[in-house]
C-alpha positions as a Markdown table, in Angstrom:
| # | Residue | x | y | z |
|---|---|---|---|---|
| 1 | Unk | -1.5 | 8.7 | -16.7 |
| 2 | Unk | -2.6 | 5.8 | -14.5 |
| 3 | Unk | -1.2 | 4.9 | -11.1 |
| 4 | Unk | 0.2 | 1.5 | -10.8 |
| 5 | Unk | -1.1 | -1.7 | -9.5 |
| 6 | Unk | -3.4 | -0.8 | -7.0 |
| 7 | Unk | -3.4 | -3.0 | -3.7 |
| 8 | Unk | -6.8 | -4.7 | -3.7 |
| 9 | Unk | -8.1 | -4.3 | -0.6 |
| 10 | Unk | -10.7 | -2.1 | 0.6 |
| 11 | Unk | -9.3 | 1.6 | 1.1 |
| 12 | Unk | -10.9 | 1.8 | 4.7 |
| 13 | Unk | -9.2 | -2.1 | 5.2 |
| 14 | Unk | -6.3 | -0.5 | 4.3 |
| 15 | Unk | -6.2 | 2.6 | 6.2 |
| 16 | Unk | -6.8 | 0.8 | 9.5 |
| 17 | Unk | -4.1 | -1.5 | 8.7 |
| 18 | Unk | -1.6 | 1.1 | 7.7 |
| 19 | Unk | -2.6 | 2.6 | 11.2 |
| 20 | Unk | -2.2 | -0.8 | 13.4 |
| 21 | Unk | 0.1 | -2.5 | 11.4 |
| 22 | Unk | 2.3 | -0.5 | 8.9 |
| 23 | Unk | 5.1 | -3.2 | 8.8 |
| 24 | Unk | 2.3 | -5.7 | 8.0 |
| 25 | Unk | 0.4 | -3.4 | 5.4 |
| 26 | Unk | 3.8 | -3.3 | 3.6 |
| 27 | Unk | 4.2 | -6.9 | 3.7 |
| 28 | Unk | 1.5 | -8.4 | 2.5 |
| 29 | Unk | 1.1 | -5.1 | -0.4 |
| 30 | Unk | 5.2 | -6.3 | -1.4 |
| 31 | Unk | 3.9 | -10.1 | -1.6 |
| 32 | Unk | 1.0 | -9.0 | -3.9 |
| 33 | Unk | 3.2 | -6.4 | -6.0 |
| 34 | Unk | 7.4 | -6.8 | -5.5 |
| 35 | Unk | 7.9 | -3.7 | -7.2 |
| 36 | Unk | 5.7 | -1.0 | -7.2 |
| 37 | Unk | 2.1 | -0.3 | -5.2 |
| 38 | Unk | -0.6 | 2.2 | -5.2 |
| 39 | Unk | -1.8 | 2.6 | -1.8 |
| 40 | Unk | -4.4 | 5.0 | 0.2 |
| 41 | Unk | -3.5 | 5.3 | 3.7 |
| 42 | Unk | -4.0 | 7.9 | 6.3 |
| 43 | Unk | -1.5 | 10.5 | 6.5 |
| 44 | Unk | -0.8 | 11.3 | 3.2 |
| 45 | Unk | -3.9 | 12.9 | 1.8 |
| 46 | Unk | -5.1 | 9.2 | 0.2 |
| 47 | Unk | -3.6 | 7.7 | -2.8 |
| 48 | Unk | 0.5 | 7.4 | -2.6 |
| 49 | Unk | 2.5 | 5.3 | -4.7 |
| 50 | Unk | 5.2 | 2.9 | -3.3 |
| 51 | Unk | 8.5 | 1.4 | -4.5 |
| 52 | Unk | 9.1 | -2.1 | -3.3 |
| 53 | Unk | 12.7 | -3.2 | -2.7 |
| 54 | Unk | 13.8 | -6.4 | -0.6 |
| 55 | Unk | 17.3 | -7.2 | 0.5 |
């Protein structure tokens, strides 16, 4: 099984940003991918998967 859409940005772009910025990681990853995102972060041992959902 495949993860889904992974945010395309570099995985070292993207840990710094999940580190200064979460809010704005999320963001722009929901703008790219509404529903569902694979991420790699710090914190959660890499790769974590993400349901979107806006109000």
């Amino acid at each position: 099984m495949s993860l889904p859409n992974r945010f395309k940005k570099p995985f070292v772009v993207q840990k710094l940003q999940w580190l200064i910025d979460p809010i704005g990681y999320m963001e722009s990853a929901v703008k790219q991918y509404p529903d569902i995102f694979t991420g790699e972060i710090i914190g959660f041992g890499g790769t974590i998967v993400f349901l979107g959902y806006l109000i």
